[in-house]
C-alpha positions as CSV (number, residue, x, y, z in Angstrom):
1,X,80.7,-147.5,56.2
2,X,81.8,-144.4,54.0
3,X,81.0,-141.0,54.9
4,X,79.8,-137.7,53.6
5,X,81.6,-134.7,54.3
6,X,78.8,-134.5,56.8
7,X,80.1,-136.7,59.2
8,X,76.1,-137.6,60.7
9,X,75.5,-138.8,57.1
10,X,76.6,-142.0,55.3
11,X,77.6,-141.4,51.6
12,X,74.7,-143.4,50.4
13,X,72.6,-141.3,52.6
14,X,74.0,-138.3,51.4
15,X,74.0,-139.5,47.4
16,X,70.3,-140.5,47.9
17,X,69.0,-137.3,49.2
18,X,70.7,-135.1,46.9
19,X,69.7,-136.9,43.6
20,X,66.0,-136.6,45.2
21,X,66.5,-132.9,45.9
22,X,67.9,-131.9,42.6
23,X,65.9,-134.7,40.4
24,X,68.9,-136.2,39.0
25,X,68.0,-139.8,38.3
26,X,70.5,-142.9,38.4
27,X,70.6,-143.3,34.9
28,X,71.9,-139.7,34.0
29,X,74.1,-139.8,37.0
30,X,75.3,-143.7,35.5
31,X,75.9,-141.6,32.1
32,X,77.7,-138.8,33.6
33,X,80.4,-140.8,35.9
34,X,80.7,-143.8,34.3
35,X,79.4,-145.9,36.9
36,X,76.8,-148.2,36.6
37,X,73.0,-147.7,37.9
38,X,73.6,-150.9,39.4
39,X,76.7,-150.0,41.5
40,X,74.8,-146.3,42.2
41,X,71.6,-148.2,43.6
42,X,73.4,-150.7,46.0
43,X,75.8,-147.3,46.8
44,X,72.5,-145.8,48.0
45,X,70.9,-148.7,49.4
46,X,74.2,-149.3,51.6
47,X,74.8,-152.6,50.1
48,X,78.4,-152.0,49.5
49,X,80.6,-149.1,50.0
50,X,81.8,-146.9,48.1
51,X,85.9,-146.2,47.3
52,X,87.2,-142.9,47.5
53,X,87.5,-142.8,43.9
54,X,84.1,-143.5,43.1
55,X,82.5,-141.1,45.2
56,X,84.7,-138.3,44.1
57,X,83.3,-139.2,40.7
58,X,80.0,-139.0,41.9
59,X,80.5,-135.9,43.0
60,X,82.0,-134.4,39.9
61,X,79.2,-136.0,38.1
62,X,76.9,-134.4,40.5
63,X,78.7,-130.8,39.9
64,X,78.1,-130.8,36.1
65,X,74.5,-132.2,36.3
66,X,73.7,-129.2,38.9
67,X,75.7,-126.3,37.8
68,X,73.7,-123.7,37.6
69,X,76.1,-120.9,35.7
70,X,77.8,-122.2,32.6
71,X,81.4,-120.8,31.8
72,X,82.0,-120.3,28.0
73,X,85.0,-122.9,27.0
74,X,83.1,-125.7,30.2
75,X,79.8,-124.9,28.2
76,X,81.2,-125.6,24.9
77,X,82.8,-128.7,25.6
78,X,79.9,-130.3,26.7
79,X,77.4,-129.0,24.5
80,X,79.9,-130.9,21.6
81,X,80.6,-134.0,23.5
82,X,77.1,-134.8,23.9
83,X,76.5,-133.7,20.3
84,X,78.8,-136.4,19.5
85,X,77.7,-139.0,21.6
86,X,81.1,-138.9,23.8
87,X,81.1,-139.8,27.7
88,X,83.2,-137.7,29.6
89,X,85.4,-140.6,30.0
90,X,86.0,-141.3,26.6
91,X,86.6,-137.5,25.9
92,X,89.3,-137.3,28.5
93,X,91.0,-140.3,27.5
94,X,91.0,-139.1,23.6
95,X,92.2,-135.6,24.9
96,X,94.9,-137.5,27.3
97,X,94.2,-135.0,30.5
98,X,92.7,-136.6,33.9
99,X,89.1,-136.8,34.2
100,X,88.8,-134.6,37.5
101,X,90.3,-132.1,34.9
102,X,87.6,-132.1,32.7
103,X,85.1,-132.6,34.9
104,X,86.0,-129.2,36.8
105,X,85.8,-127.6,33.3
106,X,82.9,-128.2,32.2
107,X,81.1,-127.4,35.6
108,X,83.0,-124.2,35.5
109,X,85.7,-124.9,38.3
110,X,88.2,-124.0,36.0
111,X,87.0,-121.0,33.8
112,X,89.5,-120.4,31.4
113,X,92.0,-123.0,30.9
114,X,95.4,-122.6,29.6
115,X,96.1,-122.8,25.7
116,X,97.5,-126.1,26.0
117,X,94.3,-128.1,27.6
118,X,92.1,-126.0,25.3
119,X,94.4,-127.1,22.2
120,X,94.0,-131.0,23.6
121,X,90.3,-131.0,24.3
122,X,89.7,-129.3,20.6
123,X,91.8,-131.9,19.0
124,X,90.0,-134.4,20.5
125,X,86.6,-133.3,19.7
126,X,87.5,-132.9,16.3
127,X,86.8,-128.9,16.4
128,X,87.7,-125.4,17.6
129,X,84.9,-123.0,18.9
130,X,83.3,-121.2,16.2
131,X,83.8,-117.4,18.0
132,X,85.6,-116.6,20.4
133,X,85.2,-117.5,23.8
134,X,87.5,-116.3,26.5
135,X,86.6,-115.1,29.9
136,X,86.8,-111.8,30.0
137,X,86.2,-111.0,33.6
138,X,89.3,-113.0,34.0
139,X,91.4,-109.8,32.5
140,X,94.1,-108.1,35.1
141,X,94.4,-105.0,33.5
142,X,98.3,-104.1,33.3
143,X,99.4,-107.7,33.7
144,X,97.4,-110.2,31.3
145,X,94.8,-113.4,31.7
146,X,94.0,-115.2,35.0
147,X,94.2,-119.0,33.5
148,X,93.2,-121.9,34.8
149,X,95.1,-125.1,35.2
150,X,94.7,-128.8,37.0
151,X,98.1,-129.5,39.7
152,X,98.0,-132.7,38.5
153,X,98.4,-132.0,34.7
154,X,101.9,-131.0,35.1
155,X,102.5,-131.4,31.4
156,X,100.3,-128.8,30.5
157,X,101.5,-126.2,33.4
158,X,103.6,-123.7,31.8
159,X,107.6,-123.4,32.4
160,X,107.0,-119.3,33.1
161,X,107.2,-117.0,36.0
162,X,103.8,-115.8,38.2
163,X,101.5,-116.3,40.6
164,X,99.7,-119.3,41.5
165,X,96.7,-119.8,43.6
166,X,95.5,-123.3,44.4
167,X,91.8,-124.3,45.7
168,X,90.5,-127.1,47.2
169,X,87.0,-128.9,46.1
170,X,84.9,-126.5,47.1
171,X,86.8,-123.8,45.3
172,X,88.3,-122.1,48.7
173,X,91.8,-121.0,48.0
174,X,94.3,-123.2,50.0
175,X,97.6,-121.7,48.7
176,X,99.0,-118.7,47.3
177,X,102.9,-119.0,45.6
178,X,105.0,-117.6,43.1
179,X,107.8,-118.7,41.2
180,X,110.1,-118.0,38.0
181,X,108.8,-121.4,37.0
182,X,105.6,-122.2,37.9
183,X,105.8,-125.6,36.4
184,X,108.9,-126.6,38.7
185,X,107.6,-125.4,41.7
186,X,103.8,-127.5,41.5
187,X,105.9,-130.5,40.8
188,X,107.8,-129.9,43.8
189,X,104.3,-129.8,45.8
190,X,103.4,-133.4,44.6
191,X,105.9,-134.4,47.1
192,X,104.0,-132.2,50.2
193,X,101.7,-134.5,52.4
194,X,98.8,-131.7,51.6
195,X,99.1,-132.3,47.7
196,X,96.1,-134.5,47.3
197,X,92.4,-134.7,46.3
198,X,90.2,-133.0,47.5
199,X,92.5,-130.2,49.4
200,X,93.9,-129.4,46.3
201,X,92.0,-129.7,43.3
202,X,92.0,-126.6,40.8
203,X,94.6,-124.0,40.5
204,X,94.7,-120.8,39.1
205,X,97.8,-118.5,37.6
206,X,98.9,-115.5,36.1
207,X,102.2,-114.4,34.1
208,X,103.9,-111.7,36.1
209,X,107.6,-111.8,34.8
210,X,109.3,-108.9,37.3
211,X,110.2,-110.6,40.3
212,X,109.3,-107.4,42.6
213,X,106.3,-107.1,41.1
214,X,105.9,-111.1,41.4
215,X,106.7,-111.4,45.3
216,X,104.4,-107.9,46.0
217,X,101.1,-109.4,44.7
218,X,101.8,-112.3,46.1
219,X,102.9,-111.3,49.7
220,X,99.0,-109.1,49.2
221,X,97.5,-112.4,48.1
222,X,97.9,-114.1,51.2
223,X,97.4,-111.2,53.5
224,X,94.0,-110.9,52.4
225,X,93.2,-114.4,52.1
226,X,94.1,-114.7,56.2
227,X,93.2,-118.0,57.6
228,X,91.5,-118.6,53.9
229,X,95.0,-119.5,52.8
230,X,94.9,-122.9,55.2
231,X,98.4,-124.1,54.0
232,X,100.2,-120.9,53.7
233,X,99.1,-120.2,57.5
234,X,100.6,-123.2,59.0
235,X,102.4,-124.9,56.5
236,X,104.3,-122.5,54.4
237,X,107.1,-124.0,51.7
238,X,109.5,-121.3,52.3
239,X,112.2,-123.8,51.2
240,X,110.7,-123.9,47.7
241,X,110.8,-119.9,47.8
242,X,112.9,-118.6,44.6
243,X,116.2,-118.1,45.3
């Protein structure tokens, strides 16, 4: 029988009591993962169980219907999709980026993704925001934009040098790295037994070019991350380090 993360509660358990405590019904919560009301009712009931892939839908599903703070770009995303009638699942396949990827920004998981999501998701939805939107909290001053990015979207990770944090589902960071290629280097993590859903699923970076400068913040990163920094602590890639 599946599992919450609380390991006293059953999924269905879990599922049931938090659609009743934040008055989500099974039809909006049918809309918003792309699972049937059918398939959610015997989930809850405990008629059959649930795959790892559908409750990790659920629970993005469950993210954007709860969020409380929206994020500019997430916000305006979802405000035209369901202008336009468009399911989440339709707009990530027209967009051609996974749909953990959009669900994390529209619930604000990733603030401010990079140009080239941004670029796809307008292009899909047939439009470009109207002003502009940018996080501006997300400024480093001196070094440039903290952008957002899915691991798993390797296509749209940049080929340029910085720092790179990744976070796990509940948006604690798991690993600080750098690299004169970020791109290179988070492909070589898809090949780490850690590189999975839900230990890693968002990642942040930022464009540092000098490579003292680079290894400094980085080194300060994970020093005041501590144990925060679970993979960095006990599982450190030094033989990905840049050469």
């Amino acid at each position: 029988m599946a599992r919450s993360k609380n390991s006293t509660e059953t999924f269905g358990g879990w599922l049931k009591r938090t659609l009743e405590t934040n008055g989500i019904s099974k039809s909006s919560l049918a809309e918003e993962s792309g699972i049937s009301s059918t398939s959610i009712g015997n989930i809850i009931e405990e008629k059959h169980r649930a795959r790892p892939a559908t409750q990790d839908s659920i629970r993005a599903a469950i993210q954007v219907l709860t969020t409380q703070s929206s994020v500019a770009f997430g916000q305006w995303v979802r405000d035209v999709r369901l202008k336009k009638k468009i399911s989440v699942q339709e707009l990530a396949a027209k967009a051609k980026i996974s749909l953990p990827a959009l669900y994390n920004i529209e619930n604000g998981k990733t603030q401010n993704p990079n140009a080239k999501t941004r670029e796809k998701i307008e292009s899909a939805l047939g439009q470009s925001p109207s002003i502009e939107i940018q996080s501006r909290v997300d400024d480093v001053v001196g070094l440039g934009q903290l952008e957002g990015f899915d691991p798993y979207e390797t296509n749209l990770i940049p080929d340029t040098p910085g720092v790179y944090v990744l976070y796990d589902v509940s948006e604690r960071p798991i690993y600080v790295g750098r690299s004169k290629n970020i791109n290179k280097r988070i492909k070589q993590h898809h090949t780490a037994f850690w590189f999975k859903r839900p230990i890693i699923s968002t990642g942040s970076y930022i464009i540092i070019k000098d490579n003292t400068l680079r290894n400094q913040i980085e080194e300060i990163l994970i020093k005041f991350l501590k144990s925060n920094a679970v993979i960095n602590k006990v599982y450190v890639d030094r033989d990905l380090e840049d050469n």
